[in-house]
C-alpha positions in Angstrom: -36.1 -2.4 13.9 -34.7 -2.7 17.5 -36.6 -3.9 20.2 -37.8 -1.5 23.1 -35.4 -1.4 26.1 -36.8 -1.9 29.6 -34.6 -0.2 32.4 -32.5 -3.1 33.2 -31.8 -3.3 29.5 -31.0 0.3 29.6 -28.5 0.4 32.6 -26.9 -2.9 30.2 -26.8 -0.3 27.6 -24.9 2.3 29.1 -22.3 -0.1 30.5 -21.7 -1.4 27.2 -18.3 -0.4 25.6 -18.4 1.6 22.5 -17.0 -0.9 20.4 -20.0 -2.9 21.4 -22.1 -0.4 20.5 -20.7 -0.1 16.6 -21.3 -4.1 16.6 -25.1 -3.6 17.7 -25.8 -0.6 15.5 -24.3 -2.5 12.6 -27.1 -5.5 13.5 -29.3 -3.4 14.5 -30.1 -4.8 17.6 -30.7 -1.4 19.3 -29.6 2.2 18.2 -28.0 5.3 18.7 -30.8 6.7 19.8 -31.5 4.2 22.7 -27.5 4.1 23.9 -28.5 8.1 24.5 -31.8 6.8 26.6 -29.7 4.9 27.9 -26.5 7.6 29.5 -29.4 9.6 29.3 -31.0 7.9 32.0 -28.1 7.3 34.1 -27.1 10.9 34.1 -30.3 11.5 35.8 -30.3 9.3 38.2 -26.3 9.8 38.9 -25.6 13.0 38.2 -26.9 14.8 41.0 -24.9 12.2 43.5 -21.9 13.0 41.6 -22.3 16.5 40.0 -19.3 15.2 37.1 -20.9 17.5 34.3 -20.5 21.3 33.9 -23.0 21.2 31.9 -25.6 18.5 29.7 -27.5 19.0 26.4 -29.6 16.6 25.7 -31.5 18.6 22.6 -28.3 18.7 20.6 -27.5 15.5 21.8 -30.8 14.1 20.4 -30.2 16.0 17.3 -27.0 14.1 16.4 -28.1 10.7 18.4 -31.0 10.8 15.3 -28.7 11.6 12.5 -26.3 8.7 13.7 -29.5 6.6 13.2 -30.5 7.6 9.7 -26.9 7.0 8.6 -26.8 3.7 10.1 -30.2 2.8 9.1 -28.8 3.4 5.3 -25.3 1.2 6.2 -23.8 4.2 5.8 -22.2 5.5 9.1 -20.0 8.7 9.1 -17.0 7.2 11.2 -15.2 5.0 14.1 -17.6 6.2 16.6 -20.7 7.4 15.1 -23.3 7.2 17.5 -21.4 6.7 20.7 -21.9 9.3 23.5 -19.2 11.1 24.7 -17.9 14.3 26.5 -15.4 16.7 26.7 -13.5 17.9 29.7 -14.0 21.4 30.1 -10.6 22.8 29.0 -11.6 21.6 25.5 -13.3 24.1 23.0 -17.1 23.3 21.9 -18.6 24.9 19.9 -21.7 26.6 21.2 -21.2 25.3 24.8 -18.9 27.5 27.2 -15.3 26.6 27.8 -15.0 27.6 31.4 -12.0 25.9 32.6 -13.5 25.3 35.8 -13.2 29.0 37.2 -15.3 32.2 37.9 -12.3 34.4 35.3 -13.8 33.2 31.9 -16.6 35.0 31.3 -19.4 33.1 30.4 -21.1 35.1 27.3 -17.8 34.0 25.2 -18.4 33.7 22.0 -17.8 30.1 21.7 -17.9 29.4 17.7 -14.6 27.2 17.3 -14.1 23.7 18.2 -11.1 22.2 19.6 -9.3 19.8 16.8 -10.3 17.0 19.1 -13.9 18.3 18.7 -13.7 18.5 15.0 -12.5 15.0 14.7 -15.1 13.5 16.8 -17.9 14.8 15.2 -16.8 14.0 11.9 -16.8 11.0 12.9 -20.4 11.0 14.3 -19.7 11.0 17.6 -23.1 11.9 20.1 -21.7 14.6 22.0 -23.2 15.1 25.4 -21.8 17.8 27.4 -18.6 19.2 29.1 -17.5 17.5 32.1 -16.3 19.2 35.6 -12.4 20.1 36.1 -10.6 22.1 38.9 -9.8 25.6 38.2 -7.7 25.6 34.7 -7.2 21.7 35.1 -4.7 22.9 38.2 -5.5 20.9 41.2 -5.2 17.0 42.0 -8.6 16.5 42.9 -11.8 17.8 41.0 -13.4 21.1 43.3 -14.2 24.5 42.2 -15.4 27.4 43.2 -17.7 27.5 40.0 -18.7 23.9 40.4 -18.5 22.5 43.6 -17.3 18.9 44.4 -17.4 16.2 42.0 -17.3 12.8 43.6 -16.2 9.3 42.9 -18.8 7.0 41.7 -17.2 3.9 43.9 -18.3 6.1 46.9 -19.8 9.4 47.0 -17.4 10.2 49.8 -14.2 9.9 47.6 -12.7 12.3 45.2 -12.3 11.0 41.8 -8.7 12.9 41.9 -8.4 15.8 39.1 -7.9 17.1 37.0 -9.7 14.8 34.5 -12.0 13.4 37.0 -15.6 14.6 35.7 -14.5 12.9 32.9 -13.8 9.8 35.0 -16.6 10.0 37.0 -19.1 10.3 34.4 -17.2 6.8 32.3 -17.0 4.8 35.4 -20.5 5.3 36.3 -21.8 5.1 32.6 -23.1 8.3 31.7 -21.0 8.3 29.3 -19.0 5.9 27.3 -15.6 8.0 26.6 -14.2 11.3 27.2 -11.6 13.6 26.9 -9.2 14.4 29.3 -5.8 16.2 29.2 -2.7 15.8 31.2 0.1 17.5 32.5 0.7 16.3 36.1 -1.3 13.0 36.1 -4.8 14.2 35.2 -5.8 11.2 32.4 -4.1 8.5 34.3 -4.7 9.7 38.2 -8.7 10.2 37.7 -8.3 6.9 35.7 -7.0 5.2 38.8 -9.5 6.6 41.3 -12.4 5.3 38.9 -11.1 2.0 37.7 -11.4 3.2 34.0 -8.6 3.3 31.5 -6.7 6.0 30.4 -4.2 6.8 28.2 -1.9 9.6 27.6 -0.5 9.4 24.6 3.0 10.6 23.2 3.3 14.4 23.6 2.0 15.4 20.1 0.4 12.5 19.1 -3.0 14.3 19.4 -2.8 18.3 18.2 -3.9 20.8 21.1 -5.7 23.7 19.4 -6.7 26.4 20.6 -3.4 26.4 22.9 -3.4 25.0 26.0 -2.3 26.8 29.1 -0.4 24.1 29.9 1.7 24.6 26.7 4.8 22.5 26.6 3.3 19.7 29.0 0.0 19.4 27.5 -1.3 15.9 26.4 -4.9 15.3 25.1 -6.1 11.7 25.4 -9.2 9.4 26.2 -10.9 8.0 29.2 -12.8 4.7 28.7 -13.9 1.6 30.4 -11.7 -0.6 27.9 -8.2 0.0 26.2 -10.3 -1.1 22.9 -12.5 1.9 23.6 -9.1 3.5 24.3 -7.5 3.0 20.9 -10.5 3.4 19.5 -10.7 7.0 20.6 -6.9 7.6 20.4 -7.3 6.9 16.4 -10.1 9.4 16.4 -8.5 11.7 18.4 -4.3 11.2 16.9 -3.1 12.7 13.7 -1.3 15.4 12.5 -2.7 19.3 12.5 -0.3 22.4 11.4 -2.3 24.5 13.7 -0.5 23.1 16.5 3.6 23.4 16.5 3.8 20.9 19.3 2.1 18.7 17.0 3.5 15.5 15.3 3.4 16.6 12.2 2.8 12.9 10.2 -0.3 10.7 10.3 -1.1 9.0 13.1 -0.3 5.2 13.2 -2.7 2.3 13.2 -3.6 1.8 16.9 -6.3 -1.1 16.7 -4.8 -3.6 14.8 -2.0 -4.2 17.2 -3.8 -4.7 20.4 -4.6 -8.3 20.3 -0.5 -9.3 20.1 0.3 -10.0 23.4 3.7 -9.8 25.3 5.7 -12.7 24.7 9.6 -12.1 24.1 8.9 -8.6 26.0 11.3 -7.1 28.3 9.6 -5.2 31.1 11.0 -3.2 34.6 9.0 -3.0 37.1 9.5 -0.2 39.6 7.1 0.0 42.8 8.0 3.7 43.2 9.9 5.2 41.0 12.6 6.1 43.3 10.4 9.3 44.5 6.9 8.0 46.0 6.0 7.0 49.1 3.0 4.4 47.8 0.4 3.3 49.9 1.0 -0.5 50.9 -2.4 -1.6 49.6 -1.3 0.1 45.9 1.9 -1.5 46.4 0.8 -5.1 47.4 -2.1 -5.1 44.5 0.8 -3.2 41.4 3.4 -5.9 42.9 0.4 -8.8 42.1 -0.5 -7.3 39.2 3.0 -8.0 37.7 3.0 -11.4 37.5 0.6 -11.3 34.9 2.4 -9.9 32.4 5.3 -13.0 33.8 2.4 -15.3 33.5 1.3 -13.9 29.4 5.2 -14.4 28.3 7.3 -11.6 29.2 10.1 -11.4 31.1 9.7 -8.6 34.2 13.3 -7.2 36.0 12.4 -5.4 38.8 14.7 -2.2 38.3 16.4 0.9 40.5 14.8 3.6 38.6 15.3 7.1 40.5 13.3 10.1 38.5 13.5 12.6 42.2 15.4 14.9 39.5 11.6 15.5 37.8 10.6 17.5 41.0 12.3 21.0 40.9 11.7 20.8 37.4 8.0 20.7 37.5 7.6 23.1 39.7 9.1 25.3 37.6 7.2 24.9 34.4 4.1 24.4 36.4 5.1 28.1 38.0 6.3 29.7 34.9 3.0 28.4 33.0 0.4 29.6 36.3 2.3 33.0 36.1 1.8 33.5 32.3 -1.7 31.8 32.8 -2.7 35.0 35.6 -1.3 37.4 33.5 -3.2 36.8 30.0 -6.4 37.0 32.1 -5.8 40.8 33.1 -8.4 42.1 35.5 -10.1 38.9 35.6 -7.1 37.4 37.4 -9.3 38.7 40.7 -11.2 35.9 40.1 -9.1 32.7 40.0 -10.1 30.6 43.3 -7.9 28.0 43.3 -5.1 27.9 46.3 -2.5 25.7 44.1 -2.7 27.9 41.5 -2.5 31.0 43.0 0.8 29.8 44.9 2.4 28.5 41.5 1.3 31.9 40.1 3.4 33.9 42.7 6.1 31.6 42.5 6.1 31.9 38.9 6.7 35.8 38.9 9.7 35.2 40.7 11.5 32.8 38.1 13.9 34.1 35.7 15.3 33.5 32.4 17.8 31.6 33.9 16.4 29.2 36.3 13.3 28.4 33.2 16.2 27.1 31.2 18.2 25.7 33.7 14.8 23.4 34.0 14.8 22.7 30.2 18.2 21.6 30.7 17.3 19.0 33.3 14.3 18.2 31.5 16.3 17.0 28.6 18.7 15.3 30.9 15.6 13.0 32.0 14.6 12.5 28.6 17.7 10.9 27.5 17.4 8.9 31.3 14.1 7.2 30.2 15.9 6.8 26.6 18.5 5.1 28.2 16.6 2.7 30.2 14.2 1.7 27.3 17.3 0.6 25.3 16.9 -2.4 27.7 13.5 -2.7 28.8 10.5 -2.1 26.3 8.0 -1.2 28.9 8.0 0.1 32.8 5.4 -0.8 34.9 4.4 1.2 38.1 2.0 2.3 40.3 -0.4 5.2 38.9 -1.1 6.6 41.9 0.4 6.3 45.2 -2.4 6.5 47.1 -5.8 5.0 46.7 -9.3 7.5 47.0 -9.6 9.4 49.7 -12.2 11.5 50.9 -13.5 14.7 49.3 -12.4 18.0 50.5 -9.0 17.2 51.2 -6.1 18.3 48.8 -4.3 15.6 49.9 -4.5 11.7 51.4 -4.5 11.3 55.3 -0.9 11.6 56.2 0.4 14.1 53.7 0.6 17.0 55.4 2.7 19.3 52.9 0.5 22.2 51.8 -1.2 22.0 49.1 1.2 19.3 47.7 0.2 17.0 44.8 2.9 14.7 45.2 0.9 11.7 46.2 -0.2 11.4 42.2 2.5 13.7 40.9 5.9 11.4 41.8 4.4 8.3 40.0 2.9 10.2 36.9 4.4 14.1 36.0 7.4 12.4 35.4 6.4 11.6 31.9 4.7 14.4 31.2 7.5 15.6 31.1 9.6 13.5 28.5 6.2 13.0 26.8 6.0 9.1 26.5 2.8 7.3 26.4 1.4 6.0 29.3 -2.0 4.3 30.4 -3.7 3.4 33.6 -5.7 0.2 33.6 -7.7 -1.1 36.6 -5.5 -3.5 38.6 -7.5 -4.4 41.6 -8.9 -3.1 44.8 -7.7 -1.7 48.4 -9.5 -3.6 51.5 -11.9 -1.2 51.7 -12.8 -1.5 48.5 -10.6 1.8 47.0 -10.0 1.2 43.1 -6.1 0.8 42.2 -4.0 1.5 39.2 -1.4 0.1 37.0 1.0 2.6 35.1 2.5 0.9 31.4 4.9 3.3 30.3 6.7 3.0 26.7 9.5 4.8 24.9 8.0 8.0 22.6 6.6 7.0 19.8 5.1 4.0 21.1 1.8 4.1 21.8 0.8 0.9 19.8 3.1 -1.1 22.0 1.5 0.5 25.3 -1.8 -0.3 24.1 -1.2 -3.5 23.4 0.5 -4.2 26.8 -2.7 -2.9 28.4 -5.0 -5.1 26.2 -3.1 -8.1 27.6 -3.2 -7.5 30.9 -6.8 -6.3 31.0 -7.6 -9.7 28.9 -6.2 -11.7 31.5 -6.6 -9.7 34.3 -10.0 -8.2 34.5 -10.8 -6.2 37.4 -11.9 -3.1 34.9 -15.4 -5.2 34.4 -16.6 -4.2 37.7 -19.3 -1.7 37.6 -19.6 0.8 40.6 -22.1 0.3 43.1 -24.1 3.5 42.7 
């Protein structure tokens, strides 16, 4: 049987990745059971410093912690990640728990009796769900407030913002009450959050993992997993990937093999490095620790071309979808619509309303245009690296770093990240180092569509050789 866990043991516990976990259950040196102690524990002593959960349920949580047990007491576990706890950002349909989208117009009594396919797939494969963690109002904003939840702050100091939208999903990773989560990304929200919280994430080919129910976000909507390790990463991602006709964005053939891949390095790789994209103006701490952070991948075998890469075209055509979709967005929720909160998204709303026919495809026109750029340039170079954000944390309730004075501007994540929401490529944050002052930073791997194997692997390297991710947060 496993052995009883003092606290220390327990805090070890929580901090484990989940492949880890798999490995012990298998030996039974400790259980699902006590990995839920464990997050358990940590979200009580960390959740009320960082208030990264809308809302947590330990009963059904307990319920499916026990039946993880019993299966892997009989060798007979249900999946890739039975018994690891998890959560899902609340954007993402649960079952039985509210989907509130961070904001006072969904009305709370629901009903809430479908999952999200994401949802589906993790339980069948015996994930421990735990709850739903905080987002902006309908994922909109760069940093994670509401009017419904209040502040959610960054576990490497309570005074920084974990960025948004994903970032009670980041939060809750980094400081291990949880082990992975969901997040979803259309401006930056995986991989910005990611950044803040020195965590991984990873947002896959646009696709690659079905959205059902629909999105808001539509068009730019990716679904992918936070995690302290890209193994935990892939690991996810192969839960998570895989086709689904429910959802016409959807790749509609089964999702490739993600984990076998990852220990391949990079030699004979061709890789461009671009400090900013041609767009940001990055934060010379991010810059000096991305610029480092390159020569690893020099150092594992690859060659790295530092390139002109100018994406400033990606700008007016964001706005627009992200207007077009806030508009639509206001208007589905009729009279409720007097209740959205959020600044940013009332502004794109209005902006929205104004847009016609014209100017919407005029932006799928250039939208295309910088698809077939990135095409272009990854018919020389493999990967990109970049920055993920331009800017290290800052504090909470700001929209934006000291120095950025545009209103209500998200461009200090945005330049170095939307970008490929838009052509839908796969791209992952992985820790790189640290500011002076001890503000996480974040290195962007970008890939051509269709290869989130490669981007994976790329990420395992560096983190391999490279580990700054292994740093736990001092609360």
């Amino acid at each position: 049987m496993p052995r009883e866990y003092s606290s220390h043991d327990m805090t070890d516990l929580a901090f484990k990745s989940a492949s880890q976990l798999i490995t012990g259950y298998r030996a039974r040196r400790f259980s699902p059971v006590e990995a839920l102690d464990a997050v358990l524990a940590r979200i009580e002593r960390c959740e009320p410093k960082l208030n990264a959960f809308q809302r947590v349920d330990p009963r059904r949580a307990r319920r499916a912690a026990h039946a993880s047990q019993e299966r892997w007491a009989k060798k007979k576990p249900c999946g890739l990640v039975d018994g690891v706890p998890i959560a899902i950002k609340d954007v993402t349909e649960t079952r039985g728990w509210p989907t509130l989208n961070g904001s006072l117009a969904v009305d709370p009594a629901g009903p809430w009796n479908e999952d999200a396919i994401v949802v589906e797939r993790f339980r069948a494969h015996g994930a421990v769900l735990i709850g739903k963690t905080s987002t902006p109002e309908f994922a909109w904003e760069t940093t994670t407030q509401s009017a419904l939840k209040g502040v959610t702050r960054n576990p490497w100091n309570p005074e920084w913002t974990p960025a948004g939208s994903s970032g009670g999903s980041a939060a809750a990773v980094a400081s291990g009450m949880v082990h992975i989560a969901t997040g979803t990304d259309s401006g930056g929200s995986i991989r910005g959050p990611a950044s803040f919280c020195n965590i991984v994430g990873f947002k896959p080919t646009f696709g690659r993992v079905p959205v059902w129910p629909p999105s808001p976000m539509l068009m730019l909507e990716h679904c992918g997993p936070l995690a302290r390790t890209v193994r935990d990463a892939a690991l996810a991602l192969q839960v998570m990937a895989g086709l689904d006709p429910r959802d016409g964005y959807a790749i509609q053939e089964p999702a490739p093999a993600f984990l076998p891949s990852l220990e391949r390095g990079l030699r004979g790789l061709h890789i461009g490095y671009s400090p900013d994209l041609g767009v940001a103006r990055v934060d010379p701490a991010v810059r000096h620790s991305v610029g480092e952070a390159r020569t690893v991948f020099s150092d594992l075998g690859a060659r790295v071309s530092r390139v002109r890469l100018d994406l400033s075209a990606y700008l007016a055509v964001a706005n627009t979808f992200y207007a077009v979709i806030a508009a639509r967005l206001a208007r589905r929720l009729g009279r409720r619509r007097t209740r959205l909160r959020s600044p940013m998204l009332l502004e794109a709303a209005r902006a929205g309303a104004k847009c016609n026919v014209a100017e919407f495809m005029e932006a799928e026109a250039q939208r295309r245009d910088l698809r077939a750029q990135m095409a272009r340039f990854h018919s020389h170079y493999d990967l990109l690296i970049t920055p993920s954000a331009c800017v290290p944390p800052f504090a909470c309730g700001r929209d934006d770093p000291p120095g950025w004075s545009a209103r209500h501007t998200t461009r200090w994540m945005a330049d170095t990240l939307a970008p490929f929401d838009l052509t839908g490529q796969p791209a992952i944050s992985v820790p790189c180092g640290f500011t002076p002052n001890g503000g996480p930073v974040g290195l962007q791997i970008v890939g051509p569509v269709g290869a989130d194997a490669l981007v994976l692997r790329a990420a395992r390297a560096f983190e391999r050789a490279h580990p700054v991710g292994r740093e736990r947060p001092p609360l």
